[in-house]
N, C-alpha and C positions, 0 to 999 in steps of 0.2 A: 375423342380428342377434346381438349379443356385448356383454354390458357387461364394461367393463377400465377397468385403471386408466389416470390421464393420465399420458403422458409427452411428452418437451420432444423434440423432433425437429429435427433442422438443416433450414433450410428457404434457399429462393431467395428473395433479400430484392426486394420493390418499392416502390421508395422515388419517390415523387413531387413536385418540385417547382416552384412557381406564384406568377406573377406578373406586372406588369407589363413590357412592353416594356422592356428596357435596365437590367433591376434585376440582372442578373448571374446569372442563370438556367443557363447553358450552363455558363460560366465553373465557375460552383459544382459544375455537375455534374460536368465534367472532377475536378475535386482530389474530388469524392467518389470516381469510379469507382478514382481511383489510389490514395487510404487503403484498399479496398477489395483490390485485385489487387495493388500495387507492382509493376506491371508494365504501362505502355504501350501494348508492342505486345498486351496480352491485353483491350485497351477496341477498342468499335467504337461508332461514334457516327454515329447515324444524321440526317441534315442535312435540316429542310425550311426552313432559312431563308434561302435563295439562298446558300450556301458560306459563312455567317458563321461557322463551325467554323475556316477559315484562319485567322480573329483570333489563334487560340489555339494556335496548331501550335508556338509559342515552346514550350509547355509540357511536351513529349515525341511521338514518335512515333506515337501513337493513329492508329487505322483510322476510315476515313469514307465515306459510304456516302453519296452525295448524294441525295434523292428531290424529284424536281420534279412539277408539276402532271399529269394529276390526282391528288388527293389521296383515292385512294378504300381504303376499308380493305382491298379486297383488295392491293394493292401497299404498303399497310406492312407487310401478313402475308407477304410475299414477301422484304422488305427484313430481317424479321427472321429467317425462316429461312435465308437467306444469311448474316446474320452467325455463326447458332447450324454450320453446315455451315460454317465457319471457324473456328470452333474457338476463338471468344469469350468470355469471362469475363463480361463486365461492356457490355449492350450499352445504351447514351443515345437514345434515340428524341426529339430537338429540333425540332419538337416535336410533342405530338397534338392540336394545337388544328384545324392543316388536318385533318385526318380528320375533325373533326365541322362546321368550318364555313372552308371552302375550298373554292375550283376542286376539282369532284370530290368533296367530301368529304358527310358522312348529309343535311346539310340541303340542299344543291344535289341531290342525287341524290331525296329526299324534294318536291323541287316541281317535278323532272323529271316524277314519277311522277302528278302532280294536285293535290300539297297536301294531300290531304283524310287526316282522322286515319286513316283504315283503308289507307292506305299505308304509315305504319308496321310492319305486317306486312311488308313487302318491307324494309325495311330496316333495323328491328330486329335479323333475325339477322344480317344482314353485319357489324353494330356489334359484336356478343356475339363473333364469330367472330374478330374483331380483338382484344379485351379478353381471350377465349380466348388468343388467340398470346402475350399480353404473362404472362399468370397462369398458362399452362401451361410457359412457356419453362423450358429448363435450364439458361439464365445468368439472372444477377442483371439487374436489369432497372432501370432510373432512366428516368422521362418527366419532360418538362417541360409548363409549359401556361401558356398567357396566361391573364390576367385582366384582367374589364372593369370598370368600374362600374355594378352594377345596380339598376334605377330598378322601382318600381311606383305608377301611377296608380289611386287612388283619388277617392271621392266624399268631402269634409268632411259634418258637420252641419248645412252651412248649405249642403250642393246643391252646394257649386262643386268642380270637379277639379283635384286637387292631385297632384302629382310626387312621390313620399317619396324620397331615396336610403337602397336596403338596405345597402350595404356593396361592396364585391370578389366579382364569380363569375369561376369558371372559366370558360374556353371551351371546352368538354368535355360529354357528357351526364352529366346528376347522378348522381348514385350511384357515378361512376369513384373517389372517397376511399375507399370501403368495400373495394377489393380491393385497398389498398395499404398498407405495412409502415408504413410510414413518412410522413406527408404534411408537404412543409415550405412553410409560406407565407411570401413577401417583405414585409416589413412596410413599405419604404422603396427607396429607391434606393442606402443608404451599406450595401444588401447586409445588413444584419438579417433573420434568420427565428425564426419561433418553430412550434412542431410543434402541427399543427390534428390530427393521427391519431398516435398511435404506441402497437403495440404491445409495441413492446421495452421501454419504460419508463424508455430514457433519457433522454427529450428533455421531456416533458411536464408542465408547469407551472414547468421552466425559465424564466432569464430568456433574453430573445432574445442571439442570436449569430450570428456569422460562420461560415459553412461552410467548411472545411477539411479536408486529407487528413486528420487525425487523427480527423475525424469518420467517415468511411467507414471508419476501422482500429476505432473502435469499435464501428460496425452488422456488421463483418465479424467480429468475437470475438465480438461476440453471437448471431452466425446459427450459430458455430463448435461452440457448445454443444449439448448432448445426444446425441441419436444421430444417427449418420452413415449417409450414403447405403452405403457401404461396410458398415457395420452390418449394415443393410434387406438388402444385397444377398446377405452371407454366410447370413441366417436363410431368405431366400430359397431357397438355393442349399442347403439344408439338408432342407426343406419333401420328407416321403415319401407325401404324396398330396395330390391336388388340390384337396380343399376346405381342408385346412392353407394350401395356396398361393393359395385366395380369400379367405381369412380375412385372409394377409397384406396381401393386396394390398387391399383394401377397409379398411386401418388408414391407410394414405396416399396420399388421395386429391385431395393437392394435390402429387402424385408422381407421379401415374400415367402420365405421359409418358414419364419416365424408368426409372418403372419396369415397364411394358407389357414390352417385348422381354425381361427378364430373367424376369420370370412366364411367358412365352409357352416361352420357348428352355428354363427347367426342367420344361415341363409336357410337353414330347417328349421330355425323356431320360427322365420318370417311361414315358410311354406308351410308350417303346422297352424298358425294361426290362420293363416287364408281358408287354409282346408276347413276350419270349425267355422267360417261364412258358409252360408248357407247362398247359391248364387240364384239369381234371379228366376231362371228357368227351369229352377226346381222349387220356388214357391208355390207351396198348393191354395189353388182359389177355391171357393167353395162360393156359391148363390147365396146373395140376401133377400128374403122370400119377398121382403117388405118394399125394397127400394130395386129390386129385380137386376140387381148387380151383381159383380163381383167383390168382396172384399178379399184384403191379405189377411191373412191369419199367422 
């Protein structure tokens, strides 16, 4: 335990955007991932909407990775480590709404299991493990998600049961806005968003707009800020004992994917070089005839 001062760290942006069917969802995503990379072939876009991604193939070269039914988290986590082992920038997951309520996806697999709330144990961590893959990844990460209109029934004052509509949810389990950079909702279908999360500060209490590549060139200058992975890695690679190098590693802990194997790979060149010391209790004495001592040798 270490109190330090704050600093700004470059981090992996997750940006999420939601809405209804046909508001331009995908579409948006595409010009964000490319304000983002300016580069194409360095997006992979992961497809659960029956190949609706070909709409859009006018728009450049991008990779697409189709994912058909079942829609179970373990096979998004599959679909995403394949993109990251290709060597991906910027990967679109269209969208996560199957994972939570699809052929295959927590709540078909949830009434497989009985229904009953203590089922959720079974399926809780598969969900976390997929939310895992998205928040630990080492590319930048853009989801999209439907929304529905949601309803709650109530009792009036006078006994009788009434309808209220709340507003627009997600089709996702609640709390998914909390691990994301960025959250942009569709206000309409003429493509307006206005940002319901953001911690960059530049989108919030804006007035709503059109998403465009210029929008991704600016979450991408703002992720570009403070220290870099490159940074972490030389202090790293610096680090002359092991708790130096927990210390580091326990400062970015929204890193630790990335940076696991560089902590791991300097903590056997430390233990390799300790081993080439020779430690005390195996230094051999030998008599000095003259002064009837011991010397080192």
């Amino acid at each position: 335990m270490k109190l330090q001062q704050a600093k700004r760290h470059q981090v992996k942006l997750r940006i999420g955007l939601s809405g209804p069917s046909g508001f331009g969802k995908s579409f948006s995503a595409l010009l964000l991932a490319y304000g983002m990379t300016n580069d194409w072939k360095k997006i992979a876009l992961i497809d659960t909407e029956n190949n609706s991604a070909s709409l859009y193939s006018h728009l450049g070269n991008f990779n697409v990775l189709s994912l058909d039914e079942p829609f179970t988290p373990e096979r998004y986590i599959k679909a995403i480590q394949l993109c990251e082992q290709a060597d991906m920038s910027v990967i679109i997951i269209d969208s996560i709404s199957h994972e939570w309520q699809s052929k295959g996806g927590c709540l078909e697999i949830h009434e497989q299991l009985g229904g009953r709330f203590q089922d959720w144990a079974k399926v809780t961590p598969r969900h976390n493990a997929f939310l895992d893959a998205i928040i630990l990844s080492k590319c930048h990460v853009i989801t999209t998600s439907r929304r529905k209109v949601d309803y709650s029934i109530d009792k009036g004052s006078d006994g009788k049961t009434k309808v209220s509509k709340l507003g627009m949810k997600e089709i996702t389990r609640e709390g998914f806005e909390y691990e994301l950079t960025v959250n942009f909702e569709f206000l309409n279908d003429n493509h307006l968003v206005s940002a319901s999360k953001d911690r960059t500060g530049l989108f919030a209490g804006k007035p709503e707009f059109i998403i465009n590549s210029s929008t991704g060139k600016k979450l991408i200058d703002w992720c570009n800020e403070g220290i870099s992975i490159e940074q972490i890695k030389n202090e790293i690679n610096s680090c002359t004992t092991e708790e130096s190098l927990k210390l580091i590693y326990a400062q970015y802990p929204h890193l630790s994917k990335e940076l696991y194997p560089i902590v791991v790979a300097r903590k056997e060149e430390l233990d390799n070089l300790s081993s080439q010391v020779i430690p005390n209790e195996q230094i051999i004495q030998q008599p000095n005839p003259q002064e009837n001592e011991f010397s080192i040798k």
